[in-house]
N, C-alpha and C positions, 0 to 999 in steps of 0.2 A: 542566409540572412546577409545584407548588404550592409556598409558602414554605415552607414545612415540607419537603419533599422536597427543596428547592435547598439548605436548611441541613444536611441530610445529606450530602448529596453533597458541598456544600463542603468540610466538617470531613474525609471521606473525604479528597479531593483534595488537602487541607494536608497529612495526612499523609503520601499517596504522595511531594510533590513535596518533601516534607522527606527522605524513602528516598532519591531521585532525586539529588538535589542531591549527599548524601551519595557516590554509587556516581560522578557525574559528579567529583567533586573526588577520587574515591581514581584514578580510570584517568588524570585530568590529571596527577598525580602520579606514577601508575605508569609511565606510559609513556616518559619523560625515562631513566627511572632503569635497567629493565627493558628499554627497547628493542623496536621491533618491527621484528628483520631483514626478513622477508619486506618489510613496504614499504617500510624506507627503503634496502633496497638493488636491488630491481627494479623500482617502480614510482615514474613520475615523471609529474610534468602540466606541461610548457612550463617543465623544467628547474627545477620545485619541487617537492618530495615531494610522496608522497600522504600520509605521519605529519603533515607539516605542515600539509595542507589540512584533514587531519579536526580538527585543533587548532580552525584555524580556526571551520571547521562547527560545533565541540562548543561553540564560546562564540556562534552565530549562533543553535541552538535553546535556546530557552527553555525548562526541564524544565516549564512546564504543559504544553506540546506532548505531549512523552508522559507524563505524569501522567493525561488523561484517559482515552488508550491501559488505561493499567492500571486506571483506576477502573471502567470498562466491561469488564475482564475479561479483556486481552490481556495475553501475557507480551511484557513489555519489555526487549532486547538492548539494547548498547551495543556496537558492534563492538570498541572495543581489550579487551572484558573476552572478547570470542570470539574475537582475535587472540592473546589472551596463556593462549588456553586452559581462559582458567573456565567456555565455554559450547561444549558442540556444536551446528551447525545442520545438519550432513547436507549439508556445501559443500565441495565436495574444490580445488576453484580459483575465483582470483575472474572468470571468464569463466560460472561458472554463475549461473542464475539462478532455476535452478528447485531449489527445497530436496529431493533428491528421495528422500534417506530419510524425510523428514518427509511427504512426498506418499504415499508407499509406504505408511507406518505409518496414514494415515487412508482411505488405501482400501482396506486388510483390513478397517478397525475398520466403515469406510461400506458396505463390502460384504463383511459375512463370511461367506456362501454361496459366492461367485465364487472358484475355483480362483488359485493363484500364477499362472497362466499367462495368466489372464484380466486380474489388477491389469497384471501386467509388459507385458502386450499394449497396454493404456490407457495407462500412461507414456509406452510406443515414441510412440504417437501425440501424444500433449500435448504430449512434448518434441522435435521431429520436425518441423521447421518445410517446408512445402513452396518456397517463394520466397522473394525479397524483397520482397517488395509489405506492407509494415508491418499495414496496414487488413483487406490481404486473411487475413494471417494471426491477426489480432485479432479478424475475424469466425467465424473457422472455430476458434480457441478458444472464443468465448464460447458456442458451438453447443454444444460441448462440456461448457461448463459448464452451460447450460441445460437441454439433451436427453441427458447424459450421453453417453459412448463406447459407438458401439459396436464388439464385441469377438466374436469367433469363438474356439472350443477342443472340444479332442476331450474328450467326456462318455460313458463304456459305449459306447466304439467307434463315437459318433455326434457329426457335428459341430452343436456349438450355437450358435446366432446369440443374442448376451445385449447387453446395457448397461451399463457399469460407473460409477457416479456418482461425481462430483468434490469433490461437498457432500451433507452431511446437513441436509436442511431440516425432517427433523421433529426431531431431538436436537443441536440446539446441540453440546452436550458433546463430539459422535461429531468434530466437527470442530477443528483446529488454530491456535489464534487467535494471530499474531506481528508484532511491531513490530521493526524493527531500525535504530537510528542511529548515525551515518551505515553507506550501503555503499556499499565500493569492486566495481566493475563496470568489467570489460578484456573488449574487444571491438577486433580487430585492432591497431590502434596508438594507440587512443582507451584514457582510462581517466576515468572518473569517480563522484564518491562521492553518490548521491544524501543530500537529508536523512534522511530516514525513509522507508522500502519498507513495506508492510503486503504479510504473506503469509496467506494462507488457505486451509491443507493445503500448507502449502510454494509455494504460486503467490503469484509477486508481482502481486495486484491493484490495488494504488494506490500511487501515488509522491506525495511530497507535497517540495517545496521551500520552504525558509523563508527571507526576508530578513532581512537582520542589522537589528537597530532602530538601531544606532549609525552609520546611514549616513543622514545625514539626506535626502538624492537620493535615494534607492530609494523603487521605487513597487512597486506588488503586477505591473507588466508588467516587471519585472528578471526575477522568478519565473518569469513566464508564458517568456519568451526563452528563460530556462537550461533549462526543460523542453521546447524546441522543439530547442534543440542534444544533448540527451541523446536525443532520440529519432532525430534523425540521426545522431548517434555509435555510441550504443550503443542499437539499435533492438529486439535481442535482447529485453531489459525489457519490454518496453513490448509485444511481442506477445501478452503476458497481462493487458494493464493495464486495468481497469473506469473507474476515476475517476482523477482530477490534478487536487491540492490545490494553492493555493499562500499559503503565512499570513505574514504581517507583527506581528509581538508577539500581541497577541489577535486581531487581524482576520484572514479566511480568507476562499479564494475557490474555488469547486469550476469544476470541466470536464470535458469528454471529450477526447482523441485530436484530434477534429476541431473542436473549441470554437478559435474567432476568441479574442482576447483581450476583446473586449469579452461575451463569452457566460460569462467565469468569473463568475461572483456569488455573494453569501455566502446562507449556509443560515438562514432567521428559525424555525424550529420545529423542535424535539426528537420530539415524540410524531406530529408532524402536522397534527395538531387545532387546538391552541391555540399561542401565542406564550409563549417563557421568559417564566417570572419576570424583573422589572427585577433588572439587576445581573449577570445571565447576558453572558458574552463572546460574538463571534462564534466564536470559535474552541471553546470550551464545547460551543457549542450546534451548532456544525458537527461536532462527531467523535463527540458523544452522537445527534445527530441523522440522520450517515450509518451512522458505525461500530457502531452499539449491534447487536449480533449476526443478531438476528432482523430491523430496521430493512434492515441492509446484504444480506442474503440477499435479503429481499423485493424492495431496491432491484436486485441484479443480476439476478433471475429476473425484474425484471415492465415495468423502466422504463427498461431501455437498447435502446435499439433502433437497428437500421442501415437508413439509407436508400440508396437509389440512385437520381443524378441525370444520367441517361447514362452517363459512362464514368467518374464521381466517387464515392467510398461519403461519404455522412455517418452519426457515429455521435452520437446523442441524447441525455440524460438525461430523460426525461419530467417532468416536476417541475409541479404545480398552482403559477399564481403566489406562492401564497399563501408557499409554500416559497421566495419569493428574492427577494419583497419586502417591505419594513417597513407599508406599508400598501396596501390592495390597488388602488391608481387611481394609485401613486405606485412607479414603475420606479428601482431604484437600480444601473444600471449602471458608475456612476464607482468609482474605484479611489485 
C-alpha cells in the first residue's frame, strides 16, 4: 500500500471508528436502562452474568478492531444491539453457531440452479457433526468448504449426484461478509462470549480474542489460553474455524487449531508483495492482510492445509516467511 493509499484508507477508518464509537456508547447506555432478560436471567459464568461479562469485553475491544472489519467491507454487529432486537442474524438460540438462515440465503444466491432440496441436503451436512474428535470434524468441514458438498436429489425421475458450494470465489458480492462482538455461545453447561466471530455465509470461520490494554501483566499468551479453553468448552465453534487471532491494542497474532503458542505470529504485508507503509499497525495490516475478501478466500482455498503425523492431525497455515517476519534472516517469535 503506497502513501497515498494508506491516507485513504486512514481518513476512511476515522470515520468508521467515529460511527463505532458512537453505536458502542448508545448500547453501553442502553443496556443498563433497557435490560437484557434473556441473559441476565439464564445465563451465568462462575456465578457472574453474562450482561456483565459482555460489559466487560465491550471496554476490552478497541473499536479500530472492528473499524477495519467495516473498512474492508464487513457488516459489523454488536451483540446487545442484536439482543435488544435492532439486528436479525438467523440465530434462534445461543447454543447455535451456525447462522443458518444466512447460510441458506447465500447458498440459493451461490447456487441458483441447485433445487431447495439440494441447498437443505448441504446444510443437513455442514451442520451435522459426526463425532467428537474437534480436528477430525474441522477437517471434514474444510473439505467442504474447498470441494464443495456433495449432494444427491431426484431431477425428471432421475437421481443426480451434484456439489453444492459454500463460497462464491468468482463474485465476492454472491457471499455474506459478518463480524459480530462479542458472542455469547452455550454449549452443555459451559457458556462463553467470544470477542469477535467472523462469519462467512453464516459459518463462523475465525475467532479472534482480545486482551484488555489496561492489564498491564497480559501478554498475547493470556489470549492464546482463553482460546484453548473455549475450544474445550465449547468445541462446537471451532468445528468451522479457519484462523485464531489474538490482538493486544494494535498488535495481533494469527494461528491455527493446532498452532503451539509460539507458532501465533503477526502478519508484516497486506498485498503480499510488499511491506505497509510506516505507520501501518500490526493489527491494520493483519485484518486488511487476512480478511480483505478476495485475500481470505485465496487464503482458505490454497494455504491451509492438514497433515498427518501417525495417529496426530496437524493443521497449517502456509505463509512465505516473508508474511511473519519484519525482515527476512530475522524470526520474530516473541510476544
Amino acid at each position: 500500500m503506497n502513501p497515498a493509499q494508506l491516507k485513504k484508507t486512514t481518513a476512511k477508518a476515522s470515520r468508521v471508528t467515529r460511527k463505532l464509537r458512537h453505536r458502542f456508547d448508545f448500547t453501553q447506555s442502553a443496556m443498563p436502562g433497557l435490560g437484557v432478560p434473556l441473559l441476565k436471567s439464564q445465563l451465568r459464568v462462575g456465578g457472574v452474568s453474562v450482561s456483565d461479562t459482555l460489559r466487560e469485553r465491550r471496554e476490552a475491544i478497541v473499536p479500530s478492531l472492528l473499524t477495519w472489519f467495516e473498512v474492508i467491507g464487513y457488516t459489523v454487529l454488536l451483540e446487545p444491539d442484536i439482543t435488544l432486537g435492532k439486528h436479525q442474524i438467523g440465530r434462534s438460540s445461543y447454543s447455535d453457531v451456525v447462522l443458518c438462515q444466512r447460510l441458506h440465503n447465500a447458498l440459493q444466491k451461490i447456487n441458483p440452479t441447485k433445487p431447495d432440496e439440494a441447498i437443505a441436503a448441504a446444510i443437513y451436512q455442514v451442520t451435522c457433526t459426526h463425532g467428537s474428535d474437534l480436528l477430525e470434524n474441522n477437517r471434514r468441514f474444510h473439505k467442504f468448504l474447498t470441494t464443495g458438498v456433495e449432494v444427491e436429489y431426484l431431477y425428471n425421475e432421475e437421481i443426480v449426484h451434484d456439489f453444492v458450494w459454500l463460497i462464491d470465489t468468482s463474485n465476492l458480492l454472491n457471499n455474506d461478509w459478518l463480524a459480530i462482538h462479542p458472542l455469547t455461545i452455550v454449549e452443555g453447561s459451559y457458556t462463553h462470549c467470544p470477542d469477535v466471530v467472523v462469519f462467512i455465509n453464516g459459518l463462523p470461520l475465525a475467532v479472534i480474542a482480545s486482551i484488555q490494554l489496561s492489564d498491564e501483566q497480559a501478554t498475547f499468551k493470556e489470549g492464546y489460553q482463553r482460546i484453548q479453553t473455549y475450544c474445550q468448552q465449547i468445541p462446537k465453534l471451532f468445528d468451522y474455524n479457519t484462523f485464531l487471532i489474538v490482538t493486544y491494542g494494535n498488535r495481533a497474532r494469527i494461528g491455527t487449531l493446532t498452532s503451539d503458542w509460539q507458532e501465533f505470529l503477526p502478519w508484516r504485508t497486506i498485498d503480499g508483495e510488499d511491506f505497509p507503509a510506516k505507520g501501518a499497525t500490526e493489527l491494520e495490516v493483519m485484518i486488511q492482510g487476512i480478511f480483505d475478501k478476495r485475500r481470505f478466500l485465496e487464503q482458505v482455498l490454497h494455504l491451509i492445509v492438514f497433515e498427518e503425523n501417525g495417529s496426530s492431525i496437524s493443521k497449517k497455515l502456509l505463509r512465505r516467511p516473508f508474511c511473519t517476519t519484519q525482515y527476512p534472516k530475522k524470526s520474530l517469535h516473541q510476544g
